[in-house]
N, C-alpha and C positions, 0 to 999 in steps of 0.2 A: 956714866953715860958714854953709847961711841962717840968719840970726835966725829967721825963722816957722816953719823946719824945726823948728829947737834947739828953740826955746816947743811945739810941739807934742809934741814927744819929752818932753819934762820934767814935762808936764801930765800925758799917758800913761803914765807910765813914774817918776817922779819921787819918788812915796808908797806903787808897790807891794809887794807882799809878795810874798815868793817864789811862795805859787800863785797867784797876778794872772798868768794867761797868757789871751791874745788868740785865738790861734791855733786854731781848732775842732778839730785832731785834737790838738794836744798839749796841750788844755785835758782832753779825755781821760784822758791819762795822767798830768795832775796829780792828777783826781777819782779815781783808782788809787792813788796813792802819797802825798797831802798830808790830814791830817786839821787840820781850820783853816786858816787863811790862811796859813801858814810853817811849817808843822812835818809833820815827816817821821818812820819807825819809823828808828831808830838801827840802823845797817849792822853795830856791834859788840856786840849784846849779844840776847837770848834765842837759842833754839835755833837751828842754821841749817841750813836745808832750800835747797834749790834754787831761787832766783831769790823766797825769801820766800813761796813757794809755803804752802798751809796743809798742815801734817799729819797724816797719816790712814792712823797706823800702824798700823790695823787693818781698814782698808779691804779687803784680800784676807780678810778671814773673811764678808763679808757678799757672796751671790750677783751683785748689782750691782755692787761693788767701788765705792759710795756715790755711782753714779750718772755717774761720771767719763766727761770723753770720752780724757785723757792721764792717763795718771799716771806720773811720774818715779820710777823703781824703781834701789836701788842694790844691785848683787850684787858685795859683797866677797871674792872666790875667787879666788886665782892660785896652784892647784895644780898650772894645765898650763903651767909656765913651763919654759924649756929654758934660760936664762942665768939673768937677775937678778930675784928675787922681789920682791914689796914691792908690787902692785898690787892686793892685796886692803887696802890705805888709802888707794884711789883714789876712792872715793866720799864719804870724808869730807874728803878733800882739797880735790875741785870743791865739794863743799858748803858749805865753809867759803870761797869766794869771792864778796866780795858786787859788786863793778862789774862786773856783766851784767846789761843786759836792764834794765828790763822792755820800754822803747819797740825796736822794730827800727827803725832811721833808714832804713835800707834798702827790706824790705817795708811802713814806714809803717804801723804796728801793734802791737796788743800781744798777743803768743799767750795768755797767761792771761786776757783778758778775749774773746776772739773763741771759748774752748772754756773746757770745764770741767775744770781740771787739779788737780793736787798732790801731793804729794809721800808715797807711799805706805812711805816706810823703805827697806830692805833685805829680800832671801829670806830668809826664816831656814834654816837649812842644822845638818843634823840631825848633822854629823860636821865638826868642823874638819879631818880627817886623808882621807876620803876624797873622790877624784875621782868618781870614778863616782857617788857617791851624790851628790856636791853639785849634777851636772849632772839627774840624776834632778829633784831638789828644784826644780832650776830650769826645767824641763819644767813640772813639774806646777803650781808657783807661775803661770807663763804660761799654763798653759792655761787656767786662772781667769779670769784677764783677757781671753783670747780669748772664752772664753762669752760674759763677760758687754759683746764690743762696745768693748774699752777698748785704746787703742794704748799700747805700752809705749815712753818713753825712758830707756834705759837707762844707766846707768856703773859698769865696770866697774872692778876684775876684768883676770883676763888673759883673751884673745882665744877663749879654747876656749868662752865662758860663751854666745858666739852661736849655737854651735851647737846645746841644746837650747831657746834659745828661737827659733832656725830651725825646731826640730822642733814648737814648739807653735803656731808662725804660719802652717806650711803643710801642717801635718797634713793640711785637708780640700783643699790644691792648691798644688803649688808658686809660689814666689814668684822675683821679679825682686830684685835686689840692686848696689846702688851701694856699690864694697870701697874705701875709703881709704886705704891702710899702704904701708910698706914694706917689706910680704911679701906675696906669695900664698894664705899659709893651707892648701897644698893637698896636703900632703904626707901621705905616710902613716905606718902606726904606727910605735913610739919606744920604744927600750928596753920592749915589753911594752904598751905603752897607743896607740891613736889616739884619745885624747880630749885629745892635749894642744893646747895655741895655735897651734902649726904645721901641723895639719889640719883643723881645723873645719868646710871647707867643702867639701872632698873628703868627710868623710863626711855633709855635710849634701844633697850632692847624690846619693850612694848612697843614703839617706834617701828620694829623692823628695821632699823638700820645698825644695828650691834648682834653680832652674831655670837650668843652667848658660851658657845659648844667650841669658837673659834678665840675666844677669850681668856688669858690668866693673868690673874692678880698675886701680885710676889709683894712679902715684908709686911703682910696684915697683922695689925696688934692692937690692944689698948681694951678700954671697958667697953666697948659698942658692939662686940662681936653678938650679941643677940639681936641685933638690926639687921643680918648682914641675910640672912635667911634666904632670901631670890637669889642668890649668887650661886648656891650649893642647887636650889628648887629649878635654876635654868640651866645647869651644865656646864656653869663658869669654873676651872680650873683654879684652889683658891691654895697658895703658898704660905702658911706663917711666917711670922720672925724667926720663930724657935723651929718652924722644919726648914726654913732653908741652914739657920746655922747647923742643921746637923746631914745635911743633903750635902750642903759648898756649892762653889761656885759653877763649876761642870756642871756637875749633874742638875743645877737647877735651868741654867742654859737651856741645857740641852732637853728638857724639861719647856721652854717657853717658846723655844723652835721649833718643837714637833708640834705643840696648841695653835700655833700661830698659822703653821703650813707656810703652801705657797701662796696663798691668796691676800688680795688688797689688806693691810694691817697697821693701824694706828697705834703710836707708843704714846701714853699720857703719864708724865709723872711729876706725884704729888712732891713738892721738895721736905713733908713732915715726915716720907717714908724714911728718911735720916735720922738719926737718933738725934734727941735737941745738943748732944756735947759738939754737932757738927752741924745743925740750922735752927737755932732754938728763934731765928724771926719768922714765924706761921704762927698760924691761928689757934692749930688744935695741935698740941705738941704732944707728941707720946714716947716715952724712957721704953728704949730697948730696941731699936732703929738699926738698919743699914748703918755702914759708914761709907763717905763720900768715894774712896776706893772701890768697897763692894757696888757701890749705884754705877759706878765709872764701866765697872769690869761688865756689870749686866748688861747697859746698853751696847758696851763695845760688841760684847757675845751675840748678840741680834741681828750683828752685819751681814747683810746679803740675802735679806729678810724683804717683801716687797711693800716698804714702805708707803704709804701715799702721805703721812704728814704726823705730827706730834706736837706738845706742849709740856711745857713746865707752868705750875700752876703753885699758889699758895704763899708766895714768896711774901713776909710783910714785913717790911724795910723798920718799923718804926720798935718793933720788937728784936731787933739785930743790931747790936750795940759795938763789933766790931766788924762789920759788913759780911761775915764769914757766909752768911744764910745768902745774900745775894750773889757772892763768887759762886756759895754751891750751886744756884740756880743757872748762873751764867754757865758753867763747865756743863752741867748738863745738858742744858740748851744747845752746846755745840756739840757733844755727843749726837744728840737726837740729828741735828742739823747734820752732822757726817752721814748718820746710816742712812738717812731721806736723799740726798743728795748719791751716797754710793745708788741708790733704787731707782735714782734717775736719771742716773749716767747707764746706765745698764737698760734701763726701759726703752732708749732711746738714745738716737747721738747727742750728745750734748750743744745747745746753744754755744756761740760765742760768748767766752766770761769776759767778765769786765776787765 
């Protein structure tokens, strides 16, 4: 090695402290997360919210919802599940993962500081026992946040919980939609209910408020594919497993940018769209999946896209035996949370961050 190199590195580098960083944007992200010269908030101890986000479990009673441009909302509900229950402890699962985020290495940035976010709790849902009311609840809860200007990210819950806050984001016009999973979602009613996760978006587009023509669903697989029939009947754009692996990653991109357009556009993604060797804690698992990578690269690909808000859904803690399924849920979750927040730096000047 040069000597004058080494002496120069040593001098620089030699006596600092951990937030001794050179680098102008990651000196940023130090003034974010270091309070003093080396010392950081501890990853295992006070409450744990989403990405250390601050909380403001009361935020939905105040008309502004406290002036937010994001707020990460958790709706614990998996009453429309058709297999295995257990995703209503899908939001305190991703919540309790603390290595995400804050910097994106990627977009080179930090969404909590480029908008004004946090972590507003959960719905509160007026009936453990029914569906229809919880989905009510979750209407109404979102339409709060629609007033008052505030994009929701959301974690769910099983898959059905999209569909009323489909109904409260596109009430006043349908929206475009980027579908994640390894289902369609399109099926109809079920033993007595089409409110459950297997339809959500067949009746979101009956609704009027899902614009099926502005729609595409990437990573579809498994035995259900004869349910799926409204997807292809309304113009929804539908991607397998097996043709995106022989499309890649580009071209299916580029493929979900041009469905999506420029108009208002919801990302929902199911975290079974992973193959189970990468989140086998969901409900409805199905062999031949995305890998965490591929989901990473998709959402990344979407950036600049005019978000109005998204969710990770499905996540079930009690079927995830080495927490793998809730890390993948939380990485995605900040994914989605980067492109909403890039859509809302851009829509508008951004709030003072926290």
């Amino acid at each position: 090695m040069n000597p004058d190199k080494l002496e120069k590195l040593r001098a620089k580098y030699g006596a600092a402290a951990a937030g001794d960083v050179h680098d102008s944007e990651f000196k940023k992200v130090v003034d974010i997360l270091f309070s003093g010269a080396d010392r950081r908030a501890k990853p295992y101890e006070g409450v744990s919210t989403f990405l250390d986000l601050p909380l403001l479990a009361d935020a939905h009673k105040s008309a502004d919802i406290a002036g937010l441009d994001v707020a990460i909302v958790g709706v614990p509900m998996d009453l429309g599940v058709t297999n295995r229950a257990g995703a209503r402890l899908g939001p305190r699962a991703v919540r309790g993962i603390e290595r995400i985020g804050p910097y994106h290495h990627t977009h080179k940035f930090v969404p909590s500081a480029r908008v004004k976010a946090a972590d507003i709790g959960d719905v509160p849902f007026r009936s453990r026992y029914s569906l229809e009311q919880s989905h009510e609840d979750i209407e109404a809860y979102y339409g709060k946040l629609v007033a008052a200007g505030v994009a929701p990210v959301s974690v769910g819950g099983d898959h059905s919980i999209t569909l009323p806050i489909l109904k409260a984001l596109g009430r006043e016009r349908p929206v475009g939609m980027i579908h994640i999973d390894a289902h369609c979602d399109t099926g109809g009613p079920f033993e007595g209910s089409k409110f459950h996760h297997g339809g959500p978006f067949r009746e979101a587009v009956l609704a009027g408020v899902l614009d099926p023509e502005r729609t595409i669903q990437v990573g579809i697989r498994g035995n259900s594919e004869y349910l799926w029939e409204f997807s292809y009947d309304s113009g929804m754009t539908v991607i397998h497993a097996e043709a995106f692996m022989k499309l890649g990653l580009e071209a299916t991109i580029a493929r979900m940018r041009s469905v999506a357009g420029s108009g208002p556009t919801y990302l929902s993604f199911d975290i079974d769209s992973l193959d189970p060797a990468f989140a086998p804690g969901t409900g409805t698992p199905e062999i031949g999946g995305l890998s965490s990578r591929e989901a990473m690269e998709l959402i990344r690909g979407c950036a600049g896209l005019n978000f109005i808000g998204g969710d990770v859904v499905e996540v079930a803690p009690q079927y995830d035996t080495t927490t793998n399924t809730a890390h993948a849920g939380a990485q995605m979750l900040f994914e989605i949370f980067a492109v909403v927040a890039m859509a809302r730096a851009k829509a508008e000047k951004p709030k003072k961050a926290r």
